[in-house]
FIVOZA-354456 format. One record per atom (N, C-alpha, C, CB): residue number from 1; residue in three letters; chain; atom name; x, y, z. Coordinates in steps of 0.2 Angstrom, whole numbers, always signed. Atoms other than C-alpha are relative to their C-alpha. Glycine has a CB too. Layout:
+-----+---------+--------+-------+-------+-------+-------+
! num ! residuo ! cadena ! atomo !  east ! north !    up !
+-----+---------+--------+-------+-------+-------+-------+
! NUM !     Ala !      A !    CA !     X !     Y !     Z !
...
+-----+---------+--------+-------+-------+-------+-------+
***
This chain:
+-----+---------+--------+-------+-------+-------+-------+
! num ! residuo ! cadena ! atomo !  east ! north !    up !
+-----+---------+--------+-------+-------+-------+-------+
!   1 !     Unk !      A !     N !    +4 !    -6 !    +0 !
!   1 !     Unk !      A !    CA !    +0 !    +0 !    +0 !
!   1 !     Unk !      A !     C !    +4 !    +6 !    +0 !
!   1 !     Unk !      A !    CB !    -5 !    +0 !    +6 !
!   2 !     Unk !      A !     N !    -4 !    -8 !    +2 !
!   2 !     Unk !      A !    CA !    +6 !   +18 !    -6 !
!   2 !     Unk !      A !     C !    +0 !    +4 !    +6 !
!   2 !     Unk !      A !    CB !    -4 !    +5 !    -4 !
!   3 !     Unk !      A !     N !    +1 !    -5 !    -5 !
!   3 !     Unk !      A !    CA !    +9 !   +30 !    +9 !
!   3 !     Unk !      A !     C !    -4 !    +7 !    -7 !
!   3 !     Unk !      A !    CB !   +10 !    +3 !    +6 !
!   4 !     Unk !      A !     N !    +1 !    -7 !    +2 !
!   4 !     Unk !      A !    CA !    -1 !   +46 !    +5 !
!   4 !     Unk !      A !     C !    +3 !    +5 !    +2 !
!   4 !     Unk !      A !    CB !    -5 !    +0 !    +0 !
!   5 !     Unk !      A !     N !    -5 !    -7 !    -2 !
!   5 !     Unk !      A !    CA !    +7 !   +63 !    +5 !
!   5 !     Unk !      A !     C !    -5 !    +3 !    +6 !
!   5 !     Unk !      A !    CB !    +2 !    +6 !    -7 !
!   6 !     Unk !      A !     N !    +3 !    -1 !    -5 !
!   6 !     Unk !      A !    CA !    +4 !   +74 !   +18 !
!   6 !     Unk !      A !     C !    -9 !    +7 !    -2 !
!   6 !     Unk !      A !    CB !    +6 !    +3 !    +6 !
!   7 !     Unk !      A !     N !    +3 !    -6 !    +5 !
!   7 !     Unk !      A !    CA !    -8 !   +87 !    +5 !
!   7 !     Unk !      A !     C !    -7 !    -6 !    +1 !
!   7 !     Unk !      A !    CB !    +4 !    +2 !    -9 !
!   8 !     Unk !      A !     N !    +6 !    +4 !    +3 !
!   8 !     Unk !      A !    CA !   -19 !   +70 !    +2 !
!   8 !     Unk !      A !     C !    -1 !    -5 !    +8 !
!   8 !     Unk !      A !    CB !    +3 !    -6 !    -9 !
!   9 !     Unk !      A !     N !    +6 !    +4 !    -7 !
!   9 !     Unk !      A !    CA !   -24 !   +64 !   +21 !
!   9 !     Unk !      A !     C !    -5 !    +6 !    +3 !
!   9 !     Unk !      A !    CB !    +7 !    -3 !   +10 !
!  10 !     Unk !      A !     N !    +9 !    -2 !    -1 !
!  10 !     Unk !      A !    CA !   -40 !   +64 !   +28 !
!  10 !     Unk !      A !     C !    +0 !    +3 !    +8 !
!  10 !     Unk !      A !    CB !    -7 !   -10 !    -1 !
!  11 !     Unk !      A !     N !    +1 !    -4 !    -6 !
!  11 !     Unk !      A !    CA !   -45 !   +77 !   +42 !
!  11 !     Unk !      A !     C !    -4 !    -3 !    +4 !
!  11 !     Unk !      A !    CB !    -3 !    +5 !    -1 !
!  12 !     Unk !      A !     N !    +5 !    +5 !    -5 !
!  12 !     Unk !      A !    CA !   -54 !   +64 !   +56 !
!  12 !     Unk !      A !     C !    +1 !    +2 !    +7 !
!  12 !     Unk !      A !    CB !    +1 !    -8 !    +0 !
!  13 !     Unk !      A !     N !    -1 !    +2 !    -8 !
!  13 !     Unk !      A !    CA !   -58 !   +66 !   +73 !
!  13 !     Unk !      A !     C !    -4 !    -5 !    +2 !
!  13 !     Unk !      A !    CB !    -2 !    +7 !    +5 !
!  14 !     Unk !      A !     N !    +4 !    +6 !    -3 !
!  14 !     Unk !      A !    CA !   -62 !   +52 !   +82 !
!  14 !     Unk !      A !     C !    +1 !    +0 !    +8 !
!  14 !     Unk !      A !    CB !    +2 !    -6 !    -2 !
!  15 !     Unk !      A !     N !    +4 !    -2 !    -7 !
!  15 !     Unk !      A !    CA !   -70 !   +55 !   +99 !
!  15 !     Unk !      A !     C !    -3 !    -8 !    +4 !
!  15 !     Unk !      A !    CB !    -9 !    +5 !    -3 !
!  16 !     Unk !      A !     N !    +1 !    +6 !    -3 !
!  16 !     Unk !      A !    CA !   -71 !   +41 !  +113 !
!  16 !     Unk !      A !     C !    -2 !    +2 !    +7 !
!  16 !     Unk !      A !    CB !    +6 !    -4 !    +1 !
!  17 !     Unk !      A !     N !    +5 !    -2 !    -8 !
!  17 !     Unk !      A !    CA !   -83 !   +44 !  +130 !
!  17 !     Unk !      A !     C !    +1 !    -4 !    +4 !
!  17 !     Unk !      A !    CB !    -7 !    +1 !    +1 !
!  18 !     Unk !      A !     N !    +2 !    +6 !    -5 !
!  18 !     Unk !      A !    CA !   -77 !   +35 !  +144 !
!  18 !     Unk !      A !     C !    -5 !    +2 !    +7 !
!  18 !     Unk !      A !    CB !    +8 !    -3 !    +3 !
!  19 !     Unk !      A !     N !    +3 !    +2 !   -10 !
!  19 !     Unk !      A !    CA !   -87 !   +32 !  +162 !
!  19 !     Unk !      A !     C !    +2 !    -5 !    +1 !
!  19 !     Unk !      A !    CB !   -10 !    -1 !    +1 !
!  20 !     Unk !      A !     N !    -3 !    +4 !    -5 !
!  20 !     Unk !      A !    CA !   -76 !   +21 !  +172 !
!  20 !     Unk !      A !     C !    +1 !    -7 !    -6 !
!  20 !     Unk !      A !    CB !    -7 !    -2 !    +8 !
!  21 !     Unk !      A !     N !    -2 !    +6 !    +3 !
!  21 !     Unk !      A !    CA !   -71 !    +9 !  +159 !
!  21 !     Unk !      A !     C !    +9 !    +2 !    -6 !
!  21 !     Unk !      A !    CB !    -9 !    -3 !    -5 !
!  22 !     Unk !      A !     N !    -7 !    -2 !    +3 !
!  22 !     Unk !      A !    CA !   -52 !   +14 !  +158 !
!  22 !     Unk !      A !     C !    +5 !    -5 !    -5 !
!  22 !     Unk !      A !    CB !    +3 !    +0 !    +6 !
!  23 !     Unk !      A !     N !    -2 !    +5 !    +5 !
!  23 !     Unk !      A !    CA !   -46 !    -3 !  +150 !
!  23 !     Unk !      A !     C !    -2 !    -1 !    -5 !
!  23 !     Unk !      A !    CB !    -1 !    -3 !    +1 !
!  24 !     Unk !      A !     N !    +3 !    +0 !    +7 !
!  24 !     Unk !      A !    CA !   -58 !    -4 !  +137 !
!  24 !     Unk !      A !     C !    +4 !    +8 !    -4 !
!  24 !     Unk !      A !    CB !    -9 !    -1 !    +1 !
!  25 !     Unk !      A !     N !    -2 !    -5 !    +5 !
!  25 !     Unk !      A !    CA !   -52 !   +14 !  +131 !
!  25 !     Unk !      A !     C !    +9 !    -2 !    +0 !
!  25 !     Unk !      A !    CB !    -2 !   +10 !    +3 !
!  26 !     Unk !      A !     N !    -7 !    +3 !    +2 !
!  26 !     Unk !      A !    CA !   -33 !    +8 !  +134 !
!  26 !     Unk !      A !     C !    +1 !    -4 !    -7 !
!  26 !     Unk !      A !    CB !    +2 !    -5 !    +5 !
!  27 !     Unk !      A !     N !    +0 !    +6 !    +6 !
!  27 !     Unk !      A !    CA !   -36 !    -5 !  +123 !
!  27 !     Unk !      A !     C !    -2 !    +4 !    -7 !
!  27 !     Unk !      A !    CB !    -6 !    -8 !    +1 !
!  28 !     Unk !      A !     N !    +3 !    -4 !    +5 !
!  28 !     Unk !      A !    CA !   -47 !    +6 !  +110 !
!  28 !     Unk !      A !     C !    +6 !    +3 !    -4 !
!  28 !     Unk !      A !    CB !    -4 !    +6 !    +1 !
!  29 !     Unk !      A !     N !    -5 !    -5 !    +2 !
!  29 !     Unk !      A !    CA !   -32 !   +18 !  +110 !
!  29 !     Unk !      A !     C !    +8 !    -5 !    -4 !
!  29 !     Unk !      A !    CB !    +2 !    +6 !    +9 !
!  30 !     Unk !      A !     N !    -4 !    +5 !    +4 !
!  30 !     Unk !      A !    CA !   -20 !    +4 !  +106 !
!  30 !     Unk !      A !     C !    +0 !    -1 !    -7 !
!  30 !     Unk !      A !    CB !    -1 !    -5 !    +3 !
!  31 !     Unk !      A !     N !    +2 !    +5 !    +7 !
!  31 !     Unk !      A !    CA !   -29 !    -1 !   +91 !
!  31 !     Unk !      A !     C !    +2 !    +6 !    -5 !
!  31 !     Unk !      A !    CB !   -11 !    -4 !    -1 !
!  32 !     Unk !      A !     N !    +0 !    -5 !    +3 !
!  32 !     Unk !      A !    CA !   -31 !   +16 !   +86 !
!  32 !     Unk !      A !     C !    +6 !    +2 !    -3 !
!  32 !     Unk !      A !    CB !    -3 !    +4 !    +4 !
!  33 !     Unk !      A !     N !    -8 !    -4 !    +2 !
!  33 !     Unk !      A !    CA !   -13 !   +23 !   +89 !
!  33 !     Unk !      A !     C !    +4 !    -2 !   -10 !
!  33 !     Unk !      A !    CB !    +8 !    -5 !    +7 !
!  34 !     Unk !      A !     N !    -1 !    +1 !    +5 !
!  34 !     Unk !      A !    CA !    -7 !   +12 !   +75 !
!  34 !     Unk !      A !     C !    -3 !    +1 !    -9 !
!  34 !     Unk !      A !    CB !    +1 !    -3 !    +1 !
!  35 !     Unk !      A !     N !    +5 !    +0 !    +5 !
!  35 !     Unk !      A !    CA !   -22 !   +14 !   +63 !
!  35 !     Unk !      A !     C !    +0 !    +8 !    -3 !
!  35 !     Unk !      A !    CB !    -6 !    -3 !    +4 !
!  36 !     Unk !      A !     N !    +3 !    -7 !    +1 !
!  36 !     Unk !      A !    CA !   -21 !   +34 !   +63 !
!  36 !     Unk !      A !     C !    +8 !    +1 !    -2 !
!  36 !     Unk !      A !    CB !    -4 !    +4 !    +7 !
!  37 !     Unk !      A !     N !    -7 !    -3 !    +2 !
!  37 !     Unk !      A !    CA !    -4 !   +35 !   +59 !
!  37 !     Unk !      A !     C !    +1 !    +3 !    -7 !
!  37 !     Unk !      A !    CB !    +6 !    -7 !    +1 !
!  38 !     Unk !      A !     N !    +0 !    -1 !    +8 !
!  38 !     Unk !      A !    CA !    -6 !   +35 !   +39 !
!  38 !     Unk !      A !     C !    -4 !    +7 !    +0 !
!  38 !     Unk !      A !    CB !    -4 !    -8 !    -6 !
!  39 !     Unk !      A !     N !    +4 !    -4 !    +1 !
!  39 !     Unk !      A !    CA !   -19 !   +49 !   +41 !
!  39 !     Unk !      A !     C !    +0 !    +6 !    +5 !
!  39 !     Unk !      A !    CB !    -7 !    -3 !    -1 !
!  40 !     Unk !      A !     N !    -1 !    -6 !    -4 !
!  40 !     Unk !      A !    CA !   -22 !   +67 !   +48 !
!  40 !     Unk !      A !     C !    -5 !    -1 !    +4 !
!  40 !     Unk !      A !    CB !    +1 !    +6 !    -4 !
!  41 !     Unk !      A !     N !    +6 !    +3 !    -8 !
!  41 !     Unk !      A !    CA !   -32 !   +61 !   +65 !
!  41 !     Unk !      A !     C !    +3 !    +4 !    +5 !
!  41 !     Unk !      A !    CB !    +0 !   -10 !    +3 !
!  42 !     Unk !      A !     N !    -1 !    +0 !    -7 !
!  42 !     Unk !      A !    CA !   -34 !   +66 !   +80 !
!  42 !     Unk !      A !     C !    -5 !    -4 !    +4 !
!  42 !     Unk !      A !    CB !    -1 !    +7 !    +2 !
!  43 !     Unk !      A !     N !    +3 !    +4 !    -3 !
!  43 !     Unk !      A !    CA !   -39 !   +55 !   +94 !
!  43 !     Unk !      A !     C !    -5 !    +6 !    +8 !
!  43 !     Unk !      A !    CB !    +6 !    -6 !    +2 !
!  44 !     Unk !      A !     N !    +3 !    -6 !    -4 !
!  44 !     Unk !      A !    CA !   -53 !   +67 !  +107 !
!  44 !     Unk !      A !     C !    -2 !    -8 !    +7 !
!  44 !     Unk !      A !    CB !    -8 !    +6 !    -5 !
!  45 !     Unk !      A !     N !    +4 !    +1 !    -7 !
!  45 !     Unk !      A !    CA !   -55 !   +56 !  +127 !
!  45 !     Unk !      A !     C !    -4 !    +3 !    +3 !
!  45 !     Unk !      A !    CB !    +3 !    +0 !    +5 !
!  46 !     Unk !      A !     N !    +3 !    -5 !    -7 !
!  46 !     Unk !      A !    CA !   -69 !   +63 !  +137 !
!  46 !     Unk !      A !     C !    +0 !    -5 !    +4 !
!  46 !     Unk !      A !    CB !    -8 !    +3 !    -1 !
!  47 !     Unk !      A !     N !    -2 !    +4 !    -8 !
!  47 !     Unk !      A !    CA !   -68 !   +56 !  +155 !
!  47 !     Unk !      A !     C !    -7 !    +4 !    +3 !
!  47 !     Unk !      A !    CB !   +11 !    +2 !    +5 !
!  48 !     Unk !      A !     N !    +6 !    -2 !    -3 !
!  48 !     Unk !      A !    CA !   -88 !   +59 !  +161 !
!  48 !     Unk !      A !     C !    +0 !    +0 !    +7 !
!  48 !     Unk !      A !    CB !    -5 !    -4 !    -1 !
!  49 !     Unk !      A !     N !    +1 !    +1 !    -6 !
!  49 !     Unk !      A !    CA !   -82 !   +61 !  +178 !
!  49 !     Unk !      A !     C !    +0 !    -5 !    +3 !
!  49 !     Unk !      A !    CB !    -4 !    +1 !    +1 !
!  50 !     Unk !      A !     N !    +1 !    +9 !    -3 !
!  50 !     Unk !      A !    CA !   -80 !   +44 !  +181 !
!  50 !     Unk !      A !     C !    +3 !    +0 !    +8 !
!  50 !     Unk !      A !    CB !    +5 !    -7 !    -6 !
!  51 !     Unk !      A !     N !    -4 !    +1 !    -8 !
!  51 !     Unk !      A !    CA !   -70 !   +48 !  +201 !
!  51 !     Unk !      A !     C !    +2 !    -6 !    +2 !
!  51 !     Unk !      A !    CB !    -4 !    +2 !    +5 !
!  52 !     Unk !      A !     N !    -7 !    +5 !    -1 !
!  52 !     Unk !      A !    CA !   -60 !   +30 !  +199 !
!  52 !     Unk !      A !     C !    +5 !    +1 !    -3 !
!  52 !     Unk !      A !    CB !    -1 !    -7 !    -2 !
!  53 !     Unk !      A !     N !    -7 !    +1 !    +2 !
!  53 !     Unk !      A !    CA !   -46 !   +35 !  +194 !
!  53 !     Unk !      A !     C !    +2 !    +0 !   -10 !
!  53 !     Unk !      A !    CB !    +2 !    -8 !    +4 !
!  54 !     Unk !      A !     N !    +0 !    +2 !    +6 !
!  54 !     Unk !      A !    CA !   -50 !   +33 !  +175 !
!  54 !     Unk !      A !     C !    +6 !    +5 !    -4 !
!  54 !     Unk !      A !    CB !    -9 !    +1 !    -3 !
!  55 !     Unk !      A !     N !    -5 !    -6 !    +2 !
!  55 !     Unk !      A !    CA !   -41 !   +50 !  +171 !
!  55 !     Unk !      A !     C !    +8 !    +0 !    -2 !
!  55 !     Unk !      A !    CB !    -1 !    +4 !    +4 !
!  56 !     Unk !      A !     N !   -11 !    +1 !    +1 !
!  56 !     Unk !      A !    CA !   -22 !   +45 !  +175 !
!  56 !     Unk !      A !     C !    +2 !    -5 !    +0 !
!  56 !     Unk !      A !    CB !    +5 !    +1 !    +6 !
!  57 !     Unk !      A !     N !    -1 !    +6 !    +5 !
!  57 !     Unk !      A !    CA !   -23 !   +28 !  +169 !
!  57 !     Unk !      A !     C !    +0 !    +0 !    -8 !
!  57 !     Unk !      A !    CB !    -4 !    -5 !    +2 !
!  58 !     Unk !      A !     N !    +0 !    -2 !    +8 !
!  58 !     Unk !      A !    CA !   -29 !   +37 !  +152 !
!  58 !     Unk !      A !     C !    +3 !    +5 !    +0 !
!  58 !     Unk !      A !    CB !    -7 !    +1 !    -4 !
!  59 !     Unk !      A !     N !    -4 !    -5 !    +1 !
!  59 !     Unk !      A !    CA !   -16 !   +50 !  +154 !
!  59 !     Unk !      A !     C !    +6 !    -2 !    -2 !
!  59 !     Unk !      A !    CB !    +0 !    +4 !    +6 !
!  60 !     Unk !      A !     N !    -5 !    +1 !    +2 !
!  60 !     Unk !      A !    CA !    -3 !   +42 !  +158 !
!  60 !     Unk !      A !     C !    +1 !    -7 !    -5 !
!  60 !     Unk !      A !    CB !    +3 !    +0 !    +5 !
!  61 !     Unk !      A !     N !    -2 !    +4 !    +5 !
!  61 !     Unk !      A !    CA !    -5 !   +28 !  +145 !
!  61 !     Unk !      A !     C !    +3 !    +5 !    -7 !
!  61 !     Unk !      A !    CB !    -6 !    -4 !    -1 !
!  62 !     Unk !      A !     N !    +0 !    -3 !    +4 !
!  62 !     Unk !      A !    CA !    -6 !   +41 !  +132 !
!  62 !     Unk !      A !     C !    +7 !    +6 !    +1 !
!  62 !     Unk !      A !    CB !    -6 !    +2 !    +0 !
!  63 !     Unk !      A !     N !    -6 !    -3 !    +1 !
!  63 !     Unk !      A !    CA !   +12 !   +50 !  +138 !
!  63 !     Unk !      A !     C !    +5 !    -6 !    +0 !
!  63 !     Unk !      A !    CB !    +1 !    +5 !    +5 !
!  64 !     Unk !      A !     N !    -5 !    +6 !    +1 !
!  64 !     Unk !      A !    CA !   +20 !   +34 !  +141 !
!  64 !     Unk !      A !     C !    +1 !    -2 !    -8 !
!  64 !     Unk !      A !    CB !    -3 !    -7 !    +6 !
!  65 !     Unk !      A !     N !    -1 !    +3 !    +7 !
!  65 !     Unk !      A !    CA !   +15 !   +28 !  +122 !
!  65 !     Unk !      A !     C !    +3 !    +8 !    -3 !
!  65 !     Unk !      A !    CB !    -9 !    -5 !    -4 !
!  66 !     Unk !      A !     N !    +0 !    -5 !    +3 !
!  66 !     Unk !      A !    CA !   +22 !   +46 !  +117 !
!  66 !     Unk !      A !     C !    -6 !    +2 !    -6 !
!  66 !     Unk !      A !    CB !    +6 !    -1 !    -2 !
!  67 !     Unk !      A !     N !    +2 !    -1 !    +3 !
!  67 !     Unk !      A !    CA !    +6 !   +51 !  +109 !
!  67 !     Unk !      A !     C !    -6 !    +7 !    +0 !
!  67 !     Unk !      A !    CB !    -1 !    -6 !    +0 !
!  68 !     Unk !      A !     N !    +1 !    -7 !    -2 !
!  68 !     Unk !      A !    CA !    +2 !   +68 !  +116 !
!  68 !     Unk !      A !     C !    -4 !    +5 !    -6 !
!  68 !     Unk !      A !    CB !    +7 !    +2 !    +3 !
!  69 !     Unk !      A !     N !    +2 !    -2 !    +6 !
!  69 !     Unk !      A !    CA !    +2 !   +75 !   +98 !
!  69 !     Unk !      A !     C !    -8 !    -2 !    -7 !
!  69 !     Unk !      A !    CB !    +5 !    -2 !    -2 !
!  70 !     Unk !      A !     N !    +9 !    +3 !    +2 !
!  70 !     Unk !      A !    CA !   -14 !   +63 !   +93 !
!  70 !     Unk !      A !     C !    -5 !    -1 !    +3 !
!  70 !     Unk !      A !    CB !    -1 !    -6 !    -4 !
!  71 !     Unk !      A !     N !    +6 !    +2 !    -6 !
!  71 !     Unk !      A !    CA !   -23 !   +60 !  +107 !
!  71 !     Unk !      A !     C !    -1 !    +4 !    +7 !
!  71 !     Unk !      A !    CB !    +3 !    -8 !    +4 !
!  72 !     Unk !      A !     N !    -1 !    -7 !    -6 !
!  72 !     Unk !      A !    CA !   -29 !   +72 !  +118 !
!  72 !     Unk !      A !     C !    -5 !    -2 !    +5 !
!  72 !     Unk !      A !    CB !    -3 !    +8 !    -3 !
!  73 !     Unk !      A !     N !    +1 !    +5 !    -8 !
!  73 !     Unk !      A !    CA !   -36 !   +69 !  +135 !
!  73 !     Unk !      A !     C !    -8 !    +8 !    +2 !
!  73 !     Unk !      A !    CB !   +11 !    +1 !    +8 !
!  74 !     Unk !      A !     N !    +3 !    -4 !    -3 !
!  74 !     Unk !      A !    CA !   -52 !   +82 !  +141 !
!  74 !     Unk !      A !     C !    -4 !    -5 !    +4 !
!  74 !     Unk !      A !    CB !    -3 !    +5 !    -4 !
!  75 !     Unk !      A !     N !    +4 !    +4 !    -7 !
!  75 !     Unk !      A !    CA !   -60 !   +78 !  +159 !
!  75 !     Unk !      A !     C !    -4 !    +4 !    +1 !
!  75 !     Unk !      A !    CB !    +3 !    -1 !    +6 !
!  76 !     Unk !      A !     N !    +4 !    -1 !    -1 !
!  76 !     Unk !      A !    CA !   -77 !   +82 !  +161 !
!  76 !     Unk !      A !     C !    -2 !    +1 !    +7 !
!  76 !     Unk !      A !    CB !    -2 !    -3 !    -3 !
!  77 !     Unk !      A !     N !    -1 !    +0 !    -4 !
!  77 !     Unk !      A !    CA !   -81 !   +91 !  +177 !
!  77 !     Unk !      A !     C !   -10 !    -4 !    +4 !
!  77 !     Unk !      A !    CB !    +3 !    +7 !    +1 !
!  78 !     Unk !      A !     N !    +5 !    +4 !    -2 !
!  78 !     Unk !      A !    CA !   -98 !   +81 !  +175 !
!  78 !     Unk !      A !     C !    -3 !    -7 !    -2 !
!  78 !     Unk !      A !    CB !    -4 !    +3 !    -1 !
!  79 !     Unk !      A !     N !    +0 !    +7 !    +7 !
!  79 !     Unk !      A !    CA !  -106 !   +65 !  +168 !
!  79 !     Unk !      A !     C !    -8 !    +3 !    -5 !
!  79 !     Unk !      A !    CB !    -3 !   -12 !    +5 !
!  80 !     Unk !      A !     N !    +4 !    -3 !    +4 !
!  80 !     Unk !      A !    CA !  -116 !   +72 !  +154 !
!  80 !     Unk !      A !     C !    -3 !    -4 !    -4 !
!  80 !     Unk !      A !    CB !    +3 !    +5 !    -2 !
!  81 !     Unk !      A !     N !    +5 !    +6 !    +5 !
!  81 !     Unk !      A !    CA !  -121 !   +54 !  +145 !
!  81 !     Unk !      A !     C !    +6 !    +1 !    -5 !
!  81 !     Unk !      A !    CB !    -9 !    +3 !    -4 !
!  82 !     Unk !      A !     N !    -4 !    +1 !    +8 !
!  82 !     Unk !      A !    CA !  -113 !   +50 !  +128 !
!  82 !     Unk !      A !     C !    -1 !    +6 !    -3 !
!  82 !     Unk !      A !    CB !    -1 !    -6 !    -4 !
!  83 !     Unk !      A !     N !    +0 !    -7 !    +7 !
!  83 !     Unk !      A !    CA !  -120 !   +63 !  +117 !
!  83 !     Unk !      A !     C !    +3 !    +9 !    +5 !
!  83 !     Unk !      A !    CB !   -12 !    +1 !    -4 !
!  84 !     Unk !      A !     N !    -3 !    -6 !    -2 !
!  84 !     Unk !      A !    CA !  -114 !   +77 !  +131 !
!  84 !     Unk !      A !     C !    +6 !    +0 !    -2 !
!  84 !     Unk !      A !    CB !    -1 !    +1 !    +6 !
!  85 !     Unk !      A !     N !    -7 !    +0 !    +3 !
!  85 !     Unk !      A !    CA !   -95 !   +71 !  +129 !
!  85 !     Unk !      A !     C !    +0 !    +0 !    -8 !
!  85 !     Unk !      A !    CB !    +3 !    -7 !    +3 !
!  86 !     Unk !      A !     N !    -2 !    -2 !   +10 !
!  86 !     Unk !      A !    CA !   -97 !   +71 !  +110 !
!  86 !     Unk !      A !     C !    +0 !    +8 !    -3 !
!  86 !     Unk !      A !    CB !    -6 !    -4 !    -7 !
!  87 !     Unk !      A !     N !    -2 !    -6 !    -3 !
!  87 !     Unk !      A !    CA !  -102 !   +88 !  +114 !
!  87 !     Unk !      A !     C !    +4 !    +6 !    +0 !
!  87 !     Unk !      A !    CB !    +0 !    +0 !    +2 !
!  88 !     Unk !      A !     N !    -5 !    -2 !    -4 !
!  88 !     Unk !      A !    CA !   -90 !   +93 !  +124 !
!  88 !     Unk !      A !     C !    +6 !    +0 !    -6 !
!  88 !     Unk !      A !    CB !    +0 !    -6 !    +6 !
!  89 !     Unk !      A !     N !    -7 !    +1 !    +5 !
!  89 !     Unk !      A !    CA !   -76 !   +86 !  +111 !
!  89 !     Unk !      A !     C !    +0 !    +4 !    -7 !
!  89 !     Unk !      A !    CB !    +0 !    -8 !    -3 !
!  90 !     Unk !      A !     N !    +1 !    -3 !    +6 !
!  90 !     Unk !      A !    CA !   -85 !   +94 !   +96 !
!  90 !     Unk !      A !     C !    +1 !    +6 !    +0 !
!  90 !     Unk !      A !    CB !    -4 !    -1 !    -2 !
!  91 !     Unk !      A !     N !    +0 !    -8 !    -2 !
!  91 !     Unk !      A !    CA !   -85 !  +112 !  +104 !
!  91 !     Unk !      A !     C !    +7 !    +1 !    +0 !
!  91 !     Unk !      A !    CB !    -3 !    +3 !    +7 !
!  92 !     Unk !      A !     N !    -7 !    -1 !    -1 !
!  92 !     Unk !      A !    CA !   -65 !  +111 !  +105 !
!  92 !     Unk !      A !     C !    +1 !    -2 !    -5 !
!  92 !     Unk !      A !    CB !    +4 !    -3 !    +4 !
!  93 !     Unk !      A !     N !    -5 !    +1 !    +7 !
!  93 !     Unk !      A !    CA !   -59 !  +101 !   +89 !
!  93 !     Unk !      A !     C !    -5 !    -1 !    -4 !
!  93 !     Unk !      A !    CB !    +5 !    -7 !    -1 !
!  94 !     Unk !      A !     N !    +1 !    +1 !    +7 !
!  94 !     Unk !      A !    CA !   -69 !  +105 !   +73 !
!  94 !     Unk !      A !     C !    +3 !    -1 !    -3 !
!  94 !     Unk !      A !    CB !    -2 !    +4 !    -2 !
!  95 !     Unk !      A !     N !    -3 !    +3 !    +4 !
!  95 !     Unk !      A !    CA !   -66 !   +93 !   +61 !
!  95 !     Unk !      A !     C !    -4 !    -2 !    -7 !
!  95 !     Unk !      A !    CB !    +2 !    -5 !    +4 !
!  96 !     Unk !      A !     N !    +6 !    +2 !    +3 !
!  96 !     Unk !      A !    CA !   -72 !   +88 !   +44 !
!  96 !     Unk !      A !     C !    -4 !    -7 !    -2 !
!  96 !     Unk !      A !    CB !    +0 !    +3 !    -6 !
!  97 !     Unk !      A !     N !    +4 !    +7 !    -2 !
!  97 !     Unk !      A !    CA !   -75 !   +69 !   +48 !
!  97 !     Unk !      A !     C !    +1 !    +2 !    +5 !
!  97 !     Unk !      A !    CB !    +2 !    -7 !    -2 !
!  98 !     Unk !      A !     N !    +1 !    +1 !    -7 !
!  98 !     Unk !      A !    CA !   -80 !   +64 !   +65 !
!  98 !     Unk !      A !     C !    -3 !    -8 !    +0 !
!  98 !     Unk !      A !    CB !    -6 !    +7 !    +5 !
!  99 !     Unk !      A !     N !    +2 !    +5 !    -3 !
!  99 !     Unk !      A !    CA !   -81 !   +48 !   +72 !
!  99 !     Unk !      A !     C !    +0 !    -3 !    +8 !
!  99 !     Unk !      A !    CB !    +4 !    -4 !    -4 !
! 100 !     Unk !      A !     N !    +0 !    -2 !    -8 !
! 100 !     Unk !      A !    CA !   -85 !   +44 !   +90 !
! 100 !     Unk !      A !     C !    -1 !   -12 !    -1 !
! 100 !     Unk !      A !    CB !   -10 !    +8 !    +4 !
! 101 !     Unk !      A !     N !    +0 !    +5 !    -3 !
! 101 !     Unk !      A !    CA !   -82 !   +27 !   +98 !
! 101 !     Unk !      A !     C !    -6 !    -1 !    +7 !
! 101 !     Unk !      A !    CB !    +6 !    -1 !    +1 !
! 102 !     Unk !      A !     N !    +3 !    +1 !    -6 !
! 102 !     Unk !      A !    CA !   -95 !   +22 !  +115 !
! 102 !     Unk !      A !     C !    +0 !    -8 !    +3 !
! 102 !     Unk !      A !    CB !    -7 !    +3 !    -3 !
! 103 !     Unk !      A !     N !    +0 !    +7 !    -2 !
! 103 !     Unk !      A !    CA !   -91 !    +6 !  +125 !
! 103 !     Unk !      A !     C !    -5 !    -1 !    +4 !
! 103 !     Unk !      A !    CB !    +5 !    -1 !    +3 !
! 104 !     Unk !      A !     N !    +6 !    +0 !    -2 !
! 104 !     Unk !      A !    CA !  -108 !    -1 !  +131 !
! 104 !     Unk !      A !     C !    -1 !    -5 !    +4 !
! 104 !     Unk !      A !    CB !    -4 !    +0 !    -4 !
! 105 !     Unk !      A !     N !    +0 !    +8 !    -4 !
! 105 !     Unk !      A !    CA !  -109 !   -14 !  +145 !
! 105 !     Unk !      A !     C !    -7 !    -4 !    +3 !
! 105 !     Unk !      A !    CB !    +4 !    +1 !    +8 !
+-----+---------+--------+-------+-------+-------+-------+
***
């Protein structure tokens, strides 16, 4: 497969809402890291408040994998549902695709 140049990648944001399910976005963000490499992405965390800890296990996964530059971290000071975190993400990075992830137990 051809790398494309950087004139011809695709502008995506892709939006993930956790509430207390730190692992599962670990793992998302895994899949993702390498998947978003070829294209011009950004990765958007909302954290709904979740008060276990969810935040600095998804913080620091995201400095340890050095990925600061595609994956950005916002912590909600409420749990607003899923469609509030998409929200939330969308009011800070207009983009002209958007893809949002939601893990559903």
């Amino acid at each position: 497969m051809e790398k494309t140049s950087r004139s011809d990648k695709i502008r995506l944001l892709i939006v993930i809402v956790n509430y207390r399910t730190p692992e599962m976005v670990l793992d998302c963000l895994e899949s993702l890291l390498s998947a978003v490499d070829d294209i011009d992405a950004k990765v958007v965390v909302v954290d709904n408040d979740s008060q276990d800890d969810s935040d600095k296990h998804i913080i620091r996964w995201i400095r340890d994998n050095q990925a600061t530059d595609i994956i950005k971290f916002i912590a909600s000071d409420e749990n607003s549902g899923f469609s509030g975190g998409i929200i939330l993400a969308l009011n800070l990075f207009a983009q002209k695709i958007i893809y949002y992830l939601t893990v559903i137990l």
